[in-house]
C-alpha positions as CSV (number, residue, x, y, z in Angstrom):
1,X,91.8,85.2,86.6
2,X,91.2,88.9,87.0
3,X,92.1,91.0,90.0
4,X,88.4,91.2,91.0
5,X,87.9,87.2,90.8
6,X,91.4,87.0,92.8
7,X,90.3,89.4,95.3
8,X,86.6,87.2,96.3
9,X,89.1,84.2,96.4
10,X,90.9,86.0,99.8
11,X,87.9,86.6,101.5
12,X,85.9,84.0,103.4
13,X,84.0,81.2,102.0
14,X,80.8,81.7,103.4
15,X,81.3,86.0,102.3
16,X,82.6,84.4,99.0
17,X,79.5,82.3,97.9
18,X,77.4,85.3,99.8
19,X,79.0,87.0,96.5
20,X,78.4,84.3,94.3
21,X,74.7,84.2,94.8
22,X,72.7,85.7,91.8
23,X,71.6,88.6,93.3
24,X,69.1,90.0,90.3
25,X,67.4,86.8,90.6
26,X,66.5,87.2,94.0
27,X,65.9,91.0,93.2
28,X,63.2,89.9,90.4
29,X,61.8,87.3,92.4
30,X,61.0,89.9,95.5
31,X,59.6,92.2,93.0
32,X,57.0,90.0,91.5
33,X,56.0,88.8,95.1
34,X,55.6,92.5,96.3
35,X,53.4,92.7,93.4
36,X,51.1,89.4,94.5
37,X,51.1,91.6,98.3
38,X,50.3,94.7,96.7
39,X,47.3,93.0,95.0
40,X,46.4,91.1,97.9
41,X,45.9,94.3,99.9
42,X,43.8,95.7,96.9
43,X,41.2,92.7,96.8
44,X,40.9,92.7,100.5
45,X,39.4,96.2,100.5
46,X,42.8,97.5,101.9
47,X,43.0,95.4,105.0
48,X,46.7,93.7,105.0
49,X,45.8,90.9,107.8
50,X,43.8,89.0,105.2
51,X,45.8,88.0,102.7
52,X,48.6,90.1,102.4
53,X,50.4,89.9,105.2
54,X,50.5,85.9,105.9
55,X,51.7,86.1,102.2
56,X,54.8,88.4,103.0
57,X,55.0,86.0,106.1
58,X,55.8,82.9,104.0
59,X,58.0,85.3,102.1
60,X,60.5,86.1,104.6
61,X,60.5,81.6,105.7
62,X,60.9,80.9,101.9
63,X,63.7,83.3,100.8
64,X,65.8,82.5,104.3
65,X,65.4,78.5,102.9
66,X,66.5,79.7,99.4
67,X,69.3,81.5,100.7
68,X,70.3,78.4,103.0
69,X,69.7,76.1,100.5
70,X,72.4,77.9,97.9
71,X,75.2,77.4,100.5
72,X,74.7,73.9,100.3
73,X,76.9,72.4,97.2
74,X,74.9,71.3,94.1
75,X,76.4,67.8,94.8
76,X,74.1,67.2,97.7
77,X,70.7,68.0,96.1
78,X,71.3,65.9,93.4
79,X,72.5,62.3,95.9
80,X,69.2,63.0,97.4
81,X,67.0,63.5,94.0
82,X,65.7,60.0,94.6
83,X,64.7,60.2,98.3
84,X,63.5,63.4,97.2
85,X,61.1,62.2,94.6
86,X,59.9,59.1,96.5
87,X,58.5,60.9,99.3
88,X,56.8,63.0,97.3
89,X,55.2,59.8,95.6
90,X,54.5,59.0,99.1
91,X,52.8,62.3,99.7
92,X,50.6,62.1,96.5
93,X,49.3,58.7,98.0
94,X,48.9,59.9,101.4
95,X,46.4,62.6,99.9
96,X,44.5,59.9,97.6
97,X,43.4,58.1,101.4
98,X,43.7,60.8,103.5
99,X,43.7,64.2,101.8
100,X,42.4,67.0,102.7
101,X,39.0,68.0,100.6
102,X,38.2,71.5,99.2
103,X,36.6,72.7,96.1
104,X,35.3,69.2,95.4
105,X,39.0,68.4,95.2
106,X,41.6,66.2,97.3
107,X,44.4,67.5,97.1
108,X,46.1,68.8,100.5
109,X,47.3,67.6,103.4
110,X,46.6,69.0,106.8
111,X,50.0,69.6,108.6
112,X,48.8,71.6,111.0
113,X,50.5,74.9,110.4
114,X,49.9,74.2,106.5
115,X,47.7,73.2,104.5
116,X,50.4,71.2,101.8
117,X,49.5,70.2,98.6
118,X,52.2,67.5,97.6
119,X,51.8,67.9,94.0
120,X,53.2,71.0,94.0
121,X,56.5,69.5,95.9
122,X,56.5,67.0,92.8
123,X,57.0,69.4,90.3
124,X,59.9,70.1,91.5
125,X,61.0,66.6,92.6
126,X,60.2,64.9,89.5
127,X,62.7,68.0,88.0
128,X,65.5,67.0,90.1
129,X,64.5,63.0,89.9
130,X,64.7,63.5,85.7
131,X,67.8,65.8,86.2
132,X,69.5,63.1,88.5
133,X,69.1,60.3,85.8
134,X,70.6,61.8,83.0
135,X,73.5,63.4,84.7
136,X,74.0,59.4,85.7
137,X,73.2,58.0,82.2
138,X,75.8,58.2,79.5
139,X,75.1,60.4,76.3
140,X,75.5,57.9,74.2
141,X,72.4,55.7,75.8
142,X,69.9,59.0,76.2
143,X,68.2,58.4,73.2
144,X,67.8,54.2,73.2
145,X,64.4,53.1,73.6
146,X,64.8,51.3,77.1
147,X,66.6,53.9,79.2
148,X,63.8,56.7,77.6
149,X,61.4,54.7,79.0
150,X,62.9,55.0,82.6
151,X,62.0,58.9,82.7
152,X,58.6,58.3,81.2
153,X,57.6,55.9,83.8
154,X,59.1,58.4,86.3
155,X,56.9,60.7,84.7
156,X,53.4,58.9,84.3
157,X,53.4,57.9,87.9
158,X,53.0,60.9,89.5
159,X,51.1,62.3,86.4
160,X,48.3,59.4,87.5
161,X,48.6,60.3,90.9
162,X,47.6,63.6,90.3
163,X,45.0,63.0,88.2
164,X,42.9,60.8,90.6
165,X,42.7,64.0,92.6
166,X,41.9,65.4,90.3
167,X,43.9,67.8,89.4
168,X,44.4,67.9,85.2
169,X,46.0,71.4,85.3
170,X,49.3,70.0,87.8
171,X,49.0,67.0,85.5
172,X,49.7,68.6,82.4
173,X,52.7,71.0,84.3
174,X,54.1,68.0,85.2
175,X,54.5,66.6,81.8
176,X,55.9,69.1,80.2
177,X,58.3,70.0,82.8
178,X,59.4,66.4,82.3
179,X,59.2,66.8,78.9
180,X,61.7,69.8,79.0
181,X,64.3,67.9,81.1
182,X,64.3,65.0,78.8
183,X,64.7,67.3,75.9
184,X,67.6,69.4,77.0
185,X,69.1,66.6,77.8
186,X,69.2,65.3,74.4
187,X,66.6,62.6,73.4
188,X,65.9,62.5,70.1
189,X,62.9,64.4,68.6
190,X,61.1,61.1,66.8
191,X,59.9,60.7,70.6
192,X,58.7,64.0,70.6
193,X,56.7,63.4,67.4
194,X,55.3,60.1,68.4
195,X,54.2,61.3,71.9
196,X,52.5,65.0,70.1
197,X,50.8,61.9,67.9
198,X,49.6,60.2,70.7
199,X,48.6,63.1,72.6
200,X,46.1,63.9,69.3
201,X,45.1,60.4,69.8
202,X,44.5,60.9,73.4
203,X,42.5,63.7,72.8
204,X,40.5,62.3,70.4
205,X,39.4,59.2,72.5
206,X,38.8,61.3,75.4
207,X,36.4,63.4,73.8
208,X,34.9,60.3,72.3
209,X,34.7,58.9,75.9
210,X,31.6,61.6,76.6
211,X,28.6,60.5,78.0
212,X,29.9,56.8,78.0
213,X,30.5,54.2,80.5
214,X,33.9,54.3,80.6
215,X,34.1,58.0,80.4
216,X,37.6,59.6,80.8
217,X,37.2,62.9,82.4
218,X,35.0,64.0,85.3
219,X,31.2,66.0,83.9
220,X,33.1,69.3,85.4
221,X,36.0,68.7,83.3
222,X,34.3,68.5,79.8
223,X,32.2,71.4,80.8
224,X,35.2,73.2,81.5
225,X,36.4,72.3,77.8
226,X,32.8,73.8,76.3
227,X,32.8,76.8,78.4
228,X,36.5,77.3,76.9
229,X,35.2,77.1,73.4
230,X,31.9,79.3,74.3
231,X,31.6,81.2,77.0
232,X,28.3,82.5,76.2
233,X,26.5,79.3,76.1
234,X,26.2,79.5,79.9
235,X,27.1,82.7,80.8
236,X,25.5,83.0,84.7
237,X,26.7,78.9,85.2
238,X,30.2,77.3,83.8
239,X,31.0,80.5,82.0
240,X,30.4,82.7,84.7
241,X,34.3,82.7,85.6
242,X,36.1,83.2,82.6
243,X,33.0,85.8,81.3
244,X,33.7,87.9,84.1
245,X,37.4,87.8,84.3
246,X,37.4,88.9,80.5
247,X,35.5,92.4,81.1
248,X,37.9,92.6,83.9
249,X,40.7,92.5,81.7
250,X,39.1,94.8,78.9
251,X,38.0,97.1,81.4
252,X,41.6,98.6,82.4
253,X,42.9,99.7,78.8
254,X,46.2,100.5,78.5
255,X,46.6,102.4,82.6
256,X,44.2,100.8,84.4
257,X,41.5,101.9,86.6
258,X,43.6,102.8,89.3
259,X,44.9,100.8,92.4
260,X,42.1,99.6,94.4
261,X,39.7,101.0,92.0
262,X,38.8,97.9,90.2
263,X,34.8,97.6,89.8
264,X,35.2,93.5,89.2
265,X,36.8,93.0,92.1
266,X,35.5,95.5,94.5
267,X,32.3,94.1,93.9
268,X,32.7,90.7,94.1
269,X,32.1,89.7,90.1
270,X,35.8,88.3,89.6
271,X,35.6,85.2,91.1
272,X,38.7,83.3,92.9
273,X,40.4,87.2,92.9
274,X,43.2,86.5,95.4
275,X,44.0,83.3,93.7
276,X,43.8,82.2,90.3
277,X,42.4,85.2,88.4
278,X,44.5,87.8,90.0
279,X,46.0,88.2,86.9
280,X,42.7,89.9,85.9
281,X,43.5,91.8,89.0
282,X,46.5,94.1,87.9
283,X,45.2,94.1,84.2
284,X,42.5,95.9,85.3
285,X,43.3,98.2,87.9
286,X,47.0,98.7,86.2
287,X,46.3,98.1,82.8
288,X,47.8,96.6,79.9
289,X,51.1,98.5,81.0
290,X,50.9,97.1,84.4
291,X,50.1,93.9,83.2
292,X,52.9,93.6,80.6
293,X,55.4,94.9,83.3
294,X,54.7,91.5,85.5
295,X,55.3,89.4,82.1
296,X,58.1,90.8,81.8
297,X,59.5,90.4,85.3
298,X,58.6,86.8,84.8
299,X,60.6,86.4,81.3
300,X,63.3,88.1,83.0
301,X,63.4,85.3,85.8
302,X,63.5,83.0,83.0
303,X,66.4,84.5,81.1
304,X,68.5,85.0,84.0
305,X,68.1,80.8,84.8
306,X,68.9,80.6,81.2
307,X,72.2,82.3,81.4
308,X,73.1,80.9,84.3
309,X,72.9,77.1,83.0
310,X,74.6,77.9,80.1
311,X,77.8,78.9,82.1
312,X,77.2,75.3,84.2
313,X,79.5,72.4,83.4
314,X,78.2,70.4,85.8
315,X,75.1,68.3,83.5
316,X,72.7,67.9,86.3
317,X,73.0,71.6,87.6
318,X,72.4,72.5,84.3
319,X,69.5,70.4,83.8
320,X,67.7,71.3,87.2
321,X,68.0,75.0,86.6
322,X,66.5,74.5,82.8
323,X,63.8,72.2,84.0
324,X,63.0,74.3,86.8
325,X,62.8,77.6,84.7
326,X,60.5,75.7,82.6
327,X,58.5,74.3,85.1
328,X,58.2,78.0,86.4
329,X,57.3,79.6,82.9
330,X,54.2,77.0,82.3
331,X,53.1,78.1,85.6
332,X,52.6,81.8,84.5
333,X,51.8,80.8,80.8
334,X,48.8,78.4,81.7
335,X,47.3,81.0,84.2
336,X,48.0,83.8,81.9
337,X,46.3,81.9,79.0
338,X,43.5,81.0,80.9
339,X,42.3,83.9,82.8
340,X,42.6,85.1,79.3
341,X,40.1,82.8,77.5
342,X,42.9,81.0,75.6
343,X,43.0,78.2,77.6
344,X,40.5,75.9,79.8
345,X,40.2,76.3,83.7
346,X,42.0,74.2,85.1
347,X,42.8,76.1,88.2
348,X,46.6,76.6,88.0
349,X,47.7,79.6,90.3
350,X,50.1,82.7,89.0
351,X,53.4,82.0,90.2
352,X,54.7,84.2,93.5
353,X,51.4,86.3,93.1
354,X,48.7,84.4,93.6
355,X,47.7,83.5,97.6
356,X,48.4,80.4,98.6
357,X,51.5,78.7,101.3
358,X,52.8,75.4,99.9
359,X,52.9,76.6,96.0
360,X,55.3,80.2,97.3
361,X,57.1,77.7,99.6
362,X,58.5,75.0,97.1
363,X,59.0,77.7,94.2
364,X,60.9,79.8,96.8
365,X,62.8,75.9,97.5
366,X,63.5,75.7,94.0
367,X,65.1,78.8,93.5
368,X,67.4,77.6,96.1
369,X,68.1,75.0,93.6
370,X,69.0,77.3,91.7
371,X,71.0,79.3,93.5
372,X,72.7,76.4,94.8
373,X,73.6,75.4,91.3
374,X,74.6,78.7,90.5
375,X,77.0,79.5,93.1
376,X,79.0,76.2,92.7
377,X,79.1,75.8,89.5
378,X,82.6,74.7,88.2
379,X,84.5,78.3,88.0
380,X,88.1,78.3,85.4
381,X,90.9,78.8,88.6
């Protein structure tokens, strides 16, 4: 033990896991929210009250619950993965008979002072539900065909929950956050391969579904796919979004137009500018430098959970923070590569940026995961 380790040992425990947190974490995760507030003033013409300010609100509420949340020992979040999970299944049905409906979707629940959207609770439940299990299950079983089948049913339920919302973008982030879990923790790769081949399979029958009786996916949905492949077929309908958001992004070059000097947004072309094309947002009135800057302040988050589980011995602290991490990078990724043309709307949010309560809320939880894990895990005395 070196002197500096002995001398955090002598001072109080509640100073002493103060100490422990992992204080550039929370420093990169403020500075990619300051960006989203920063943003938010822009698109509101420069009035804070709109969307700014509610968003700095839920800040301050979510980082006070992350720092809470890492005092509590990593022990506790994972006896309570279950209960966790199962009321989140129990939200996901409470919106499918009484949800809340917007955008011709239902997916939120009216709590009063928020307006919740469950399925963005169960991405991180089913993280810690997954990461649960196989800290319980022995190594030796992970990869036998009957306990790999537990995590996939934990998996497809909510998946089908989600879907009936609909909701195919939080559907597909909650497979492969799933999918991460299961594979850090060791199952073999054949399943890999034989779900990737059933997922071409998939594909292929639901395009084949099309105009059919027993059609898979809603009109809006496959319309979404054509606009993805050609914009320009219906450039002033379906391909209005992504058309605009694309000379938003070509429009800032490498420094951008200048903050609050973006033509797209200013005037109303960019469509959904405060929530899931604000990406276009910075790229335009920052530029590719400004854009490039956020990207990397989100890898950064990433590596940081990285090097933190790696130092874990405790499996299921190890396994939350990697699932998590992942869980967090599809969220940027799928907006990034969408708002980008290299991807299909499907009306994922950018992470800590975007406006929105419930989604800054549970990521800001999750992060207390984190940090939880972080701070207790096993240390060499």
């Amino acid at each position: 033990m070196s002197f500096l380790e002995y001398r955090i040992q002598t001072v109080p425990t509640g100073l002493r896991k103060a100490l422990y947190l992992n204080w550039p974490l929370v420093l990169l995760l403020t500075s990619v929210c300051a960006v989203g507030w920063l943003m938010l003033y822009s698109v509101a013409g420069g009035d804070i009250t709109v969307w700014a300010e509610p968003q700095m609100k839920r800040f301050v509420a979510g980082l006070s619950i992350m720092l809470v949340m890492a005092f509590i020992p990593i022990w506790f979040w994972r006896n309570i993965s279950g209960v966790i999970y199962l009321g989140a299944v129990g939200l996901l049905v409470a919106v499918d008979v009484m949800g809340h409906v917007g955008m011709g979707a239902q997916r939120w629940l009216n709590l009063g002072f928020i307006m919740l959207q469950p399925s963005e609770v169960m991405k991180i439940a089913l993280v810690m539900m997954l990461a649960a299990y196989y800290d319980w299950l022995p190594p030796n079983k992970v990869s036998h065909p009957l306990w790999v089948a537990v995590p996939l049913v934990l998996i497809l339920l909510p998946v089908f929950l989600v879907m009936v919302q609909p909701d195919l973008g939080t559907a597909i982030l909650l497979m492969g956050g799933g999918a991460v879990v299961m594979f850090c923790a060791g199952v073999s790769l054949w399943y890999f391969a034989v779900v990737l081949g059933a997922g071409v399979g998939l594909v292929t029958v639901v395009l084949a579904s099309r105009g059919k009786s027993w059609q898979l996916l809603r009109d809006y949905q496959f319309k979404r796919i054509d606009t993805f492949l050609d914009p320009s077929t219906d450039p002033l309908g379906a391909g209005y979004h992504i058309t605009q958001a694309k000379i938003a992004l070509g429009s800032g070059g490498w420094t951008g137009r200048g903050f609050m000097q973006g033509t797209q947004s200013r005037l109303n072309f960019l469509p959904e500018k405060h929530t899931d094309f604000i990406f276009t947002v910075i790229a335009e009135e920052l530029g590719f430098i400004g854009a490039c800057s956020l990207l990397i302040l989100y890898v950064l988050i990433i590596a940081f959970c990285i090097a933190s589980a790696v130092q874990m011995k405790d499996r299921f602290a190890a396994l939350v923070t990697l699932g998590i991490a992942a869980s967090f990078f599809f969220l940027f990724a799928v907006n990034m590569l969408m708002v980008m043309g290299l991807a299909p709307v499907v009306g994922v949010p950018l992470p800590l940026v975007s406006y929105g309560g419930s989604a800054m809320m549970v990521l800001l939880t999750a992060f207390g995961i984190v940090q939880s894990a972080h701070v207790h895990r096993a240390r060499d005395r």
